[in-house]
C-alpha positions in Angstrom: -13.1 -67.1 20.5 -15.4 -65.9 17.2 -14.8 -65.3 14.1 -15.9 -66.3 10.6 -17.3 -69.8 9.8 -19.9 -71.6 8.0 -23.5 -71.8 8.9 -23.0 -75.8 10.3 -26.4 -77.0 8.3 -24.4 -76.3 4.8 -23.6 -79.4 3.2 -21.7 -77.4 0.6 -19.4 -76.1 3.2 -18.4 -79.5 4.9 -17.4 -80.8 1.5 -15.0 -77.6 0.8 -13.9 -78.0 4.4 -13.2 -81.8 3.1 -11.5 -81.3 -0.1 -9.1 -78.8 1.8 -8.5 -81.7 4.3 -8.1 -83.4 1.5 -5.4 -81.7 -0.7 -3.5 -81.0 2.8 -3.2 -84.2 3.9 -3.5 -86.5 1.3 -2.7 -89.8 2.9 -4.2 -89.0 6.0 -8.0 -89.4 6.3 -8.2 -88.9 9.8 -7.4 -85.1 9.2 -10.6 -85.5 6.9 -12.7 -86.8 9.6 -11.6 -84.6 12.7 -12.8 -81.9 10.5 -16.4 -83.4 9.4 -16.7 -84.4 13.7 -16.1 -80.8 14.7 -18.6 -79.9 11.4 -21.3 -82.2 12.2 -21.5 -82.5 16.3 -19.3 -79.3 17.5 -20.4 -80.0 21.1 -19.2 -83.5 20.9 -16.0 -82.4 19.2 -15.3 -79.6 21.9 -15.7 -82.4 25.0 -13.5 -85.0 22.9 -10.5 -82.5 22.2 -10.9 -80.0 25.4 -7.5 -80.2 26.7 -6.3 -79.3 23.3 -9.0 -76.2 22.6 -8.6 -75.3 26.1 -5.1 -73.9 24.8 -6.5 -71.7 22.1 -9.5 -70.3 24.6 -12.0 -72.6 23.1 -14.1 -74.2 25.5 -17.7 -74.2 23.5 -18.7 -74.4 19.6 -18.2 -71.3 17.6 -18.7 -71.2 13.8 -14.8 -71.9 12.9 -14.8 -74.7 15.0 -14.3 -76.9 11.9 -11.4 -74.7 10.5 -9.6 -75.1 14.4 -9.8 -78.6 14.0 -8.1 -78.8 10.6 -5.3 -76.7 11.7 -4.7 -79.0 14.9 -5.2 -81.8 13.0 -2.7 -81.1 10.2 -0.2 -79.8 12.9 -0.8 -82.9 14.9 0.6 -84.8 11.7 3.4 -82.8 10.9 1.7 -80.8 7.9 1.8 -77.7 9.3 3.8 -75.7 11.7 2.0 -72.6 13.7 4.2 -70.1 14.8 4.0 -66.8 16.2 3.9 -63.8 14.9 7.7 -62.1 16.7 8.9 -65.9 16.2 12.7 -65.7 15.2 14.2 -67.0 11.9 15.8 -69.6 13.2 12.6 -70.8 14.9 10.5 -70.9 11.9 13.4 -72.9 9.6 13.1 -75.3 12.6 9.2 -75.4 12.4 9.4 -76.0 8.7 12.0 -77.9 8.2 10.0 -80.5 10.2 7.0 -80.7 8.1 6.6 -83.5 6.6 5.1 -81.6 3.3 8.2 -79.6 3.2 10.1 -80.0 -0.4 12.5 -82.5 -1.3 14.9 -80.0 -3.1 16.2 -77.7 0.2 15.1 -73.9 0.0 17.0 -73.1 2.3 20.4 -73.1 0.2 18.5 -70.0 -1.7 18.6 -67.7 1.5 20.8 -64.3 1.3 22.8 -63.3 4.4 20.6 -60.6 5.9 17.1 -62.5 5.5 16.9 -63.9 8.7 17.1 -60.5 10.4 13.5 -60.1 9.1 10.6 -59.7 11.2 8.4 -62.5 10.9 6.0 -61.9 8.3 8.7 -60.5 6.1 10.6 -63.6 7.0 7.9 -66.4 6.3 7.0 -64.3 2.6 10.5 -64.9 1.8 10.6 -68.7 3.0 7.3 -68.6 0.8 9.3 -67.4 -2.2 12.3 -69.4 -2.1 9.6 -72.4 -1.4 8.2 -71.4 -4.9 11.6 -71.5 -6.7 11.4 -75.3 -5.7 7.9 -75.9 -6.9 6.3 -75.4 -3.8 4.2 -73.6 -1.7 3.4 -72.5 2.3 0.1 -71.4 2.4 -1.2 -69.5 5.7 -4.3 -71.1 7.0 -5.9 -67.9 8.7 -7.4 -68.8 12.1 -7.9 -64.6 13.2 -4.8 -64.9 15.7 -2.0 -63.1 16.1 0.0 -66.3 14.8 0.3 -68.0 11.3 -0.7 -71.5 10.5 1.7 -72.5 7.7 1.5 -75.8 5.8 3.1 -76.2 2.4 2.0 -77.9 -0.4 2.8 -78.3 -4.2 2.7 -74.7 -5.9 0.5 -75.4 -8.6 -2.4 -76.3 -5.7 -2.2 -73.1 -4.4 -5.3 -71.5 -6.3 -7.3 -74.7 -5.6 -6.8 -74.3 -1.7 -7.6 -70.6 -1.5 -10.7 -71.0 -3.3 -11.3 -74.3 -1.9 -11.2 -72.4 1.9 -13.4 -69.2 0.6 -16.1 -72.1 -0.1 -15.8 -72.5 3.2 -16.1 -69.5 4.8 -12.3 -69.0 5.3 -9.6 -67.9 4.4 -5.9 -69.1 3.4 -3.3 -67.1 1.5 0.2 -68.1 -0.2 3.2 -67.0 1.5 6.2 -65.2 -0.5 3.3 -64.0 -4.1 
């Protein structure tokens, strides 16, 4: 697997990769620190979480090694769901309905009849919207797959994490703008 990524030497980098971390899981440090391990000693990150990798095709250091590990870590805690990109509707209400970032007024009594016959991107920028009639946000955390890494957060954040992840090297985009 390649793709984009940071130069690992940039200090500047590992603390935007950080702060994302950060603002994503807020009460969860151990997101923070997966992603500084995979930053800092990418071989010993790829031995310690090889089964997990091994799932994605990973099975040595790449540059956006460090941006892997946050979205495994973040979906290991509930924060994000990953789904695919022909997932159904029904399958992605599931997968966000069980974050644990997910709002605590339900977007889901906004949906029109008709919207869950969408195909999946056109259904996730519609959860995105109805998400931002709520005050909040799902934010794609782009790994170059064919799937979409969606956690949510609060809607005024949004621009934060976008330009926090271009610090980075990567990218993330709001769902439903």
């Amino acid at each position: 697997m390649s793709g984009p990524g940071p130069d690992t030497a940039d200090g500047a980098v590992l603390v935007s990769l950080t702060a994302v971390a950060s603002l994503l899981a807020p009460d969860q440090p151990a997101v923070a620190e997966q992603v500084r391990y995979a930053h800092e000693d990418p071989e010993g990150y790829v031995r310690t979480y090889a089964n997990r990798l091994d799932d994605r095709g990973i099975d040595e250091p790449f540059p956006g090694l460090a941006w892997i590990a946050l979205v495994d870590a973040l979906h290991e805690r509930g924060l994000l769901a990953e789904f695919d990109w022909k997932e159904s509707a029904e399958e992605i209400r599931f997968g966000l309905s069980g974050l644990v970032s997910r709002p605590s007024v339900d977007p889901w009594t906004l949906f029109d009849d008709g919207e869950s016959e969408l195909t999946t991107h056109d259904f996730l920028e519609v959860c995105g919207r109805h998400y931002r009639e709520v005050g909040a946000a799902l934010v794609v955390l782009d790994i170059e797959s064919d799937c979409y890494p969606v956690a949510g957060l609060r809607a005024g954040r949004v621009d934060e994490l976008v330009s926090l992840a271009r610090n980075a090297g990567f990218a993330a985009w709001p769902l439903g703008t």
